[in-house]
C-alpha positions in Angstrom: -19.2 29.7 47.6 -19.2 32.9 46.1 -19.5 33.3 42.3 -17.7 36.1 39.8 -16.2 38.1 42.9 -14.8 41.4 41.9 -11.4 41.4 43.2 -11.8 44.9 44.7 -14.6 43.3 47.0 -12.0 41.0 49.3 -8.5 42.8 48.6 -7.2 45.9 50.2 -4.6 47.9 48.2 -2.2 50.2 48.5 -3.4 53.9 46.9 -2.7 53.7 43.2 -2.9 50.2 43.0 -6.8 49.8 42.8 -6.7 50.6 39.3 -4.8 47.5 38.6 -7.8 45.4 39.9 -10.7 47.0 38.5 -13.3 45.2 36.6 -11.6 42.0 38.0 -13.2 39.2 39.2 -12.8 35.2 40.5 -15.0 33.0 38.8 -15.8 31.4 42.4 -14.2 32.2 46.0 -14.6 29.3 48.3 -14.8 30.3 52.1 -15.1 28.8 55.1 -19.0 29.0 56.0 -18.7 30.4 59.8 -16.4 32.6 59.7 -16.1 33.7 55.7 -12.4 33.2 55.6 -11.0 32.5 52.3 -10.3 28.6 51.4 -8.9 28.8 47.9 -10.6 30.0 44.5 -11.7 28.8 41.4 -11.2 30.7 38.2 -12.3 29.2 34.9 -9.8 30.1 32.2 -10.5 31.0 29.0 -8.4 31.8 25.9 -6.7 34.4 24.3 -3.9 37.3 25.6 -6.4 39.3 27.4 -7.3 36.1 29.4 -4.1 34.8 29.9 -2.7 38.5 31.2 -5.9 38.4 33.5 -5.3 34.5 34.7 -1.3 35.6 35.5 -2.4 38.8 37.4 -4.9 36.4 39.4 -1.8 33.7 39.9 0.2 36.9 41.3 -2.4 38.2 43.6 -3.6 34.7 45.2 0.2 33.8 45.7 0.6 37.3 47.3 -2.6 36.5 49.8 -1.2 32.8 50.1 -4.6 31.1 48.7 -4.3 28.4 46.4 -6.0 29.6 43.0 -7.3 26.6 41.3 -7.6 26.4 37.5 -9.7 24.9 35.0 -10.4 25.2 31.1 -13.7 27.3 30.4 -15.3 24.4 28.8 -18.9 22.4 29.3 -16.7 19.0 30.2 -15.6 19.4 33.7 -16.4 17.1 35.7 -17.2 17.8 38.9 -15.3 14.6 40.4 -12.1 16.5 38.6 -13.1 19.8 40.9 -14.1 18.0 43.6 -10.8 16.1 43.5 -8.4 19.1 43.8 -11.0 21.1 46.0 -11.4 18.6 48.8 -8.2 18.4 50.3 -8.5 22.6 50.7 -11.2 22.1 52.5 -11.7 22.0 56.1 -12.6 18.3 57.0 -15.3 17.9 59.6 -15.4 16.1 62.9 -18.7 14.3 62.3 -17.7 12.9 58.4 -18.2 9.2 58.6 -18.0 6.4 56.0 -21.7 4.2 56.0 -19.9 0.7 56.8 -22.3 -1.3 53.7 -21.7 0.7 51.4 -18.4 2.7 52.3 -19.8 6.4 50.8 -19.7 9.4 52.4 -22.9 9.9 55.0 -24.7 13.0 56.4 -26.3 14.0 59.2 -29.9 14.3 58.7 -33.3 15.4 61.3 -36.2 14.3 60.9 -39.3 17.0 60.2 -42.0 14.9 60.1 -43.0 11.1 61.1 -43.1 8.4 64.0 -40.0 11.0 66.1 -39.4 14.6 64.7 -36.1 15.9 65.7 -34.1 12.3 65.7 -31.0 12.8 64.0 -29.6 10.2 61.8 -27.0 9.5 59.1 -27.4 8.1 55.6 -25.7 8.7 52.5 -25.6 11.0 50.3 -27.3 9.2 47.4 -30.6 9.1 49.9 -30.6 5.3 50.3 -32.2 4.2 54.0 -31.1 6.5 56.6 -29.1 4.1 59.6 -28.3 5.4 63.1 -25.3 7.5 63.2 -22.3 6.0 64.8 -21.2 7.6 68.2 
């Protein structure tokens, strides 16, 4: 995740046209962590007729590229299960994403630095309650 990404940074224009984007910029650019592809963006919207010609210009550009452009209020309430929510389902799901069968959360894959067997990989949740063996 990238934060307040100048537009210029990850679009190519046609001559002429770079003026148009100048001193633009995403709130956050999500993108895929091997290979830096774009996944969608995030752009916190604020008020007032500058912002919202700025917001439409970004709604014109992503649809152009064919990224979603998510949307939310500037404000200090957002939740993150609200971003999380419409952000998930953008994103890539991995192959090794398991649900711990007590508790039914999410797990991850952990290793172990120090203790009885460095290097053993297991899986626990993400709320760091006691790690179990992974499922194969």
């Amino acid at each position: 995740m990238f934060t307040k990404v100048p537009l210029e940074d990850f679009l190519r224009v046609k001559e002429g046209s770079a003026l148009m984007l100048s001193g633009k910029a995403i709130s956050f650019l999500l993108c895929d962590r091997h290979k830096l592809n774009i996944v969608c963006s995030i752009q916190l919207k604020e008020a007032g007729t500058t912002a919202l010609k700025h917001t439409e210009l970004l709604q014109d550009v992503f649809e152009q590229i064919n990224k979603p452009l998510l949307e939310f209020p500037f404000a200090n309430n957002i939740s993150v299960a609200d971003i999380s929510e419409q952000v998930r389902p953008l994103i890539p799901s991995s192959p090794i994403v398991r649900n711990c069968s007590k508790c039914g959360k999410e797990m991850v894959m952990r290793k172990a630095i120090k203790g009885g067997i460095p290097g053993r990989r297991s899986g626990g949740v993400t709320s760091f309650q006691p790690a179990m063996e992974f499922p194969e």
